[in-house]
N, C-alpha and C positions, 0 to 999 in steps of 0.2 A: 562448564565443560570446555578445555581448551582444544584448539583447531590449530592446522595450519594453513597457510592461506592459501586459496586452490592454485594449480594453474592454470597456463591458458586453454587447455581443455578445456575445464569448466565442469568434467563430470565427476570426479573424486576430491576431495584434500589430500593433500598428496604432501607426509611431513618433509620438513627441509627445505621444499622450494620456497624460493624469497620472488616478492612482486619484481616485474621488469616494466609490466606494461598497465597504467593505472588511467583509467575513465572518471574523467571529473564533470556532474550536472551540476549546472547552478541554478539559483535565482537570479535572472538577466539584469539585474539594478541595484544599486545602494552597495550597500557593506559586504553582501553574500558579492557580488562583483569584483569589489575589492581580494576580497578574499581568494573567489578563484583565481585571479591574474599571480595573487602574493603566493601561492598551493603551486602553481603552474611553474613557475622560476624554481621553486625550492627543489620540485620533485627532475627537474632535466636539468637541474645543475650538480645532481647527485646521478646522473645517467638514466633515467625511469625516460620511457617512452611514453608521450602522454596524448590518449585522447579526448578530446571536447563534443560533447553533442551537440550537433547544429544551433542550437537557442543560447547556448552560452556563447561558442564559437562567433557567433554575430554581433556579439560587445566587445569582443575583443580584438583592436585593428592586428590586421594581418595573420590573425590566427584562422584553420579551419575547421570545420567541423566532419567529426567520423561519424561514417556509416554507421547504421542500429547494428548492422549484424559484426562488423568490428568493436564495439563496446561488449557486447557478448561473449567476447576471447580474452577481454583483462581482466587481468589476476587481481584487481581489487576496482570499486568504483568508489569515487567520496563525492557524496553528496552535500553540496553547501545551499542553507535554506535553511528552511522551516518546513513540517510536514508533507505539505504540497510539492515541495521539489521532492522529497526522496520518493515519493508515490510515482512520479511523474521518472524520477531514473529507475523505480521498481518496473515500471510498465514497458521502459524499452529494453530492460534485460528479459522482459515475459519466463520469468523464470529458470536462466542459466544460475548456474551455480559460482557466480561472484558473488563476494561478501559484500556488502553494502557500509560504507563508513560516513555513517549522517552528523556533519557539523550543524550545529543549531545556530543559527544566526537567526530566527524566525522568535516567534512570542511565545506559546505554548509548547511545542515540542516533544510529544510524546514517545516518537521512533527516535528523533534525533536528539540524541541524548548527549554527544560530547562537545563540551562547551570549547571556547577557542583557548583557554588556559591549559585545556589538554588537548588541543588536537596535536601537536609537534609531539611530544613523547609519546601518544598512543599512535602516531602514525609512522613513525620509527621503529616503535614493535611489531606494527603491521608489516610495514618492508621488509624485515629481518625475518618475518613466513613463523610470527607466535604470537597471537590473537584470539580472543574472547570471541567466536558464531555462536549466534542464536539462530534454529530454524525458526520457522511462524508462517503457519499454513497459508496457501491460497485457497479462494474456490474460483472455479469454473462458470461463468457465467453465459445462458446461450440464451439469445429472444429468435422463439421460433413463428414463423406467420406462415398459415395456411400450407403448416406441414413442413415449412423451410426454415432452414438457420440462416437467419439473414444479420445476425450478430453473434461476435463471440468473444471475450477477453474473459484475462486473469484480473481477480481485484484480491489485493493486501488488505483492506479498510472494508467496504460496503458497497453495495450495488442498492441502488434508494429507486424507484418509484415515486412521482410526485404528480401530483396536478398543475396543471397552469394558476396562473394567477387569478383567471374567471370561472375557472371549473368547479363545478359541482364538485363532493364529495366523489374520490375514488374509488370504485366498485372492487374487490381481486377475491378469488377464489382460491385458499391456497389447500394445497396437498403434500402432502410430506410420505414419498415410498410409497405414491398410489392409492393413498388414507387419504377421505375427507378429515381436513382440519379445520378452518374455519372460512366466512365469508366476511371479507374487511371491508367496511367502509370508513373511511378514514382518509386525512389530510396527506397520506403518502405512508408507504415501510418501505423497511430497511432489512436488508439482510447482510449481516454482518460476522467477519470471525473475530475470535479471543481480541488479536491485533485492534482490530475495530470498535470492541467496545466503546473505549474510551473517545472516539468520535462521532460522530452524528447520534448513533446509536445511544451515546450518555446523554446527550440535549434534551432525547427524545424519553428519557427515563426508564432507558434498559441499564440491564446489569454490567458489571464490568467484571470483564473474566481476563484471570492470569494469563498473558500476553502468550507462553509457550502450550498452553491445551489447548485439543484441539474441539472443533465443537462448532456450531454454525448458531446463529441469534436472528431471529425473529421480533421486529420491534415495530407494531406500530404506533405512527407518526398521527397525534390527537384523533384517536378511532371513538367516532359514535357512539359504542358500547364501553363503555367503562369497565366492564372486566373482564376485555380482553386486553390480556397483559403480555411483555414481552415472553419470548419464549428460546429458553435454549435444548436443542435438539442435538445427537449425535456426528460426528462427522462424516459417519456413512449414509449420512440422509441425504436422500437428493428432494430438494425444495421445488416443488411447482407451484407459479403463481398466475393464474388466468383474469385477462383484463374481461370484465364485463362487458356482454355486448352493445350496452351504451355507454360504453368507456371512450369519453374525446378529451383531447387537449391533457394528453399524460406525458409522460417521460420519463427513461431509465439514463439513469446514469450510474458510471462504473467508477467507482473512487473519486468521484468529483473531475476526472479527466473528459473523457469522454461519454460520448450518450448517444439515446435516439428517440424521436417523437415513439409512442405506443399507438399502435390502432387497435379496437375493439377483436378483441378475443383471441388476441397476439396471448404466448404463454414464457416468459420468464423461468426459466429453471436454471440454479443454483445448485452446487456437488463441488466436491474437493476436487483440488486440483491435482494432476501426478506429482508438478512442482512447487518448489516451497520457496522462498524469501529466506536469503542466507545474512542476516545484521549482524555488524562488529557492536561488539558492547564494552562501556566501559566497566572493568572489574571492583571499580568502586564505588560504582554507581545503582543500585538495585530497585525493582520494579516501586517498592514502598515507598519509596524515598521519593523517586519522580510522583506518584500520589499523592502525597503531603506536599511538595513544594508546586506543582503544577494547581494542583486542587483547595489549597491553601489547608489543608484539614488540621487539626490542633496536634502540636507538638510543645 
């Protein structure tokens, strides 16, 4: 489906307009470094207004870095990295409506899919406001303790549950829409959308679901029980997961970014998000094709 690239609103695509003002995250070292400094010259020698999020901004002499809530108003952001950086510039747009353009300079690559043989011509059609968006849902993730929401973000990828390194087997009691579902003991889950399959979620031997449905996955992480298997549930489900009252030494984490210790009978719930992750794709590139070459699977 073609797009055009929003503006700095942020709330519509709006055909015709062309980027002015472009937010570049990096990986702060090596080659994605390179990169952003060589991205940086190219796009203000062409008149593009450019800003740098504080982590890049500080490998860079004499560059500075912009406010979260100013990357939030550019008409496009390019991501250079590997997975981890675009999760990491997903997380400070929290869902405004900029298209995300993930250069892969990282190993794997699943979201960033345009290699550096095509960034300069597919970032030329970006500029010109005629570009390849994919949506790809978030959910909503809130840890509530003794009746408060003392946590809350959007995750593109998973929100995982784990145990420490000394801990027992983790206890969770999940609920899906007020229904008992099951009681988990197991080495940690995962709840993850379409997007997320293919990471932690695959390790852990769930399914991998087409990147654009939507849908929410249930997966635990080596469960005691052997046939409880992952599970994928509707995207109107809102998932509740209750720590057991002898639940010690746990931890959520939201996309691998950030996290928080769990205490005992803390509850976890998971729901769509209103906003979604807006990714430039490349038009020659298609989901299959990253599966065979990422996954090596036979061609």
């Amino acid at each position: 489906m073609r797009h055009k690239v929003s503006p700095s609103c942020s709330e519509c695509y709006v055909p015709g307009c062309m980027s002015t003002t472009i937010a570049i995250v990096a990986k702060p070292r090596g080659e994605a470094l390179r990169v952003a400094i060589e991205l940086r010259r190219w796009l203000r020698e062409r008149g593009k207004t450019v800003l740098l999020d504080e982590g890049t901004a500080a490998e860079i002499p004499r560059a500075r870095g912009a406010r979260t809530a100013s990357l939030r108003k550019a008409d496009l952001m390019i991501s250079v990295g590997g997975d981890g950086t675009l999760l990491h510039g997903a997380g400070l747009l929290a869902g405004a409506k900029v298209p995300i353009f993930g250069v892969n300079v990282g190993f794997l690559g699943f979201l960033t899919e345009i290699t550096r043989d095509r960034l300069y011509p597919l970032l030329e059609q970006a500029l010109e406001g005629e570009v390849t968006v994919e949506e790809r849902m978030l959910l909503r993730i809130d840890l509530v303790r003794d009746g408060r929401r003392v946590l809350s973000g959007l995750v593109l990828n998973d929100a995982v549950v784990t145990k420490g390194a000394l801990a027992r087997m983790l206890e969770l009691t999940c609920r899906i829409d007020e229904r008992d579902v099951a009681s988990y003991r197991a080495d940690g889950l995962i709840v993850a959308t379409p997007t997320g399959s293919t990471a932690y979620n695959l390790s852990a031997g769930g399914p991998i679901i087409y990147p654009t449905l939507r849908g929410v996955i249930i997966a635990p992480i080596c469960p005691h029980t052997l046939s409880q298997r992952p599970l994928l549930v509707p995207h109107t489900s809102v998932v509740s997961l209750k720590v057991s009252p002898r639940g010690e030494n746990l931890y959520l984490t939201l996309d691998g970014q950030r996290g928080r210790p769990l205490r005992p009978n803390d509850v976890v719930i998971a729901r769509e998000a209103r906003r979604s992750v807006h990714l430039v794709r490349d038009p020659e590139v298609h989901f299959f094709q990253v599966l065979r070459q990422k996954l090596g699977w036979g061609g």
